[in-house]
N, C-alpha and C positions, 0 to 999 in steps of 0.2 A: 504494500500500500504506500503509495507516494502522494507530495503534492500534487494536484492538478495541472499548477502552472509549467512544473519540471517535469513531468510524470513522462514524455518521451525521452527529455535527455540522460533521466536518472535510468532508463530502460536501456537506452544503448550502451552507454559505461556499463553497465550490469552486464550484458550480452559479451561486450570483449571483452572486458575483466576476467569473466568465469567460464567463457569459453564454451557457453550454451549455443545449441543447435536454433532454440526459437527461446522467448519469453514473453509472458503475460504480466500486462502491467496495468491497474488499475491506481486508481487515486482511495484518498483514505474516505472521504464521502461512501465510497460502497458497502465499506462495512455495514452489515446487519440490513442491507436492502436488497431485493427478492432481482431487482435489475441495478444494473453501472454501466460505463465509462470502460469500455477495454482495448488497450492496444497488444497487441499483439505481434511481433518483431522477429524478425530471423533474417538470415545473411541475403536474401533476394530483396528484402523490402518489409511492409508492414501491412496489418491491417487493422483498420480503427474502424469501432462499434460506439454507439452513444447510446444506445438504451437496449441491451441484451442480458436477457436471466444467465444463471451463473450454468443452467442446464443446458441453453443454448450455445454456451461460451465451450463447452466442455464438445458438445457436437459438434462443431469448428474448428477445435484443435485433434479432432478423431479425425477429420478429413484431411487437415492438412500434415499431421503426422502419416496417412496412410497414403498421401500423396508425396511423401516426400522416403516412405519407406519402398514404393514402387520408380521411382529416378532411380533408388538406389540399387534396386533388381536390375532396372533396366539397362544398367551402367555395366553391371560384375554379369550381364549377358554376355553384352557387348565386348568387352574385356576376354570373353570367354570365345571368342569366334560365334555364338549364337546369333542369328541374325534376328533383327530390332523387327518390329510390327511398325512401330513409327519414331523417324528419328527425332522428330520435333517433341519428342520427350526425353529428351538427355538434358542434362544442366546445362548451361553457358558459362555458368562459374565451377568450384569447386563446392565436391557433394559435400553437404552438411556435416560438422563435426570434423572436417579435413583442418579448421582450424585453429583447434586447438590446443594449448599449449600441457608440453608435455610434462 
């Protein structure tokens, strides 16, 4: 739970610092309310929610973990001589968690 006003910049330091794949960031107003304020952060970009239940935040971070665990299938294919279904699902960057520190 962070200010509001800093709640993205406190989120990215947190993200490099510790060398997370994604992070969810919320302001402290949400405590004990049924909906907040969520951002949500990883190495490709972001996405911000302004009035989402913590149920629905949870079902968003299932997609985008399960989307992000299929790039990673899709990549150790490819790697493998398998050939891809589509290559406009390979990363442009490096796969998730390639950065960080050891």
């Amino acid at each position: 739970l962070e200010e509001e006003a800093k709640l993205e910049v406190y989120a990215k330091k947190k993200l490099l610092d510790k060398g997370f794949d994604l992070i969810v960031a919320n302001p402290i107003s949400a405590m004990g309310n049924k909906t907040s304020k969520f951002l949500i952060l990883g190495e490709t970009g972001h996405k911000a929610f302004e009035n989402l239940s913590k149920e629905d935040l949870a079902k968003e971070l299932v997609d985008l973990i399960s989307q992000s665990l299929k790039l990673q299938a899709s990549e150790v294919d490819r790697c493998r001589g398998a050939p891809l279904q589509d290559s406009r699902l390979l990363p442009r960057k490096p796969l998730p968690g390639s950065h960080r520190k050891p």
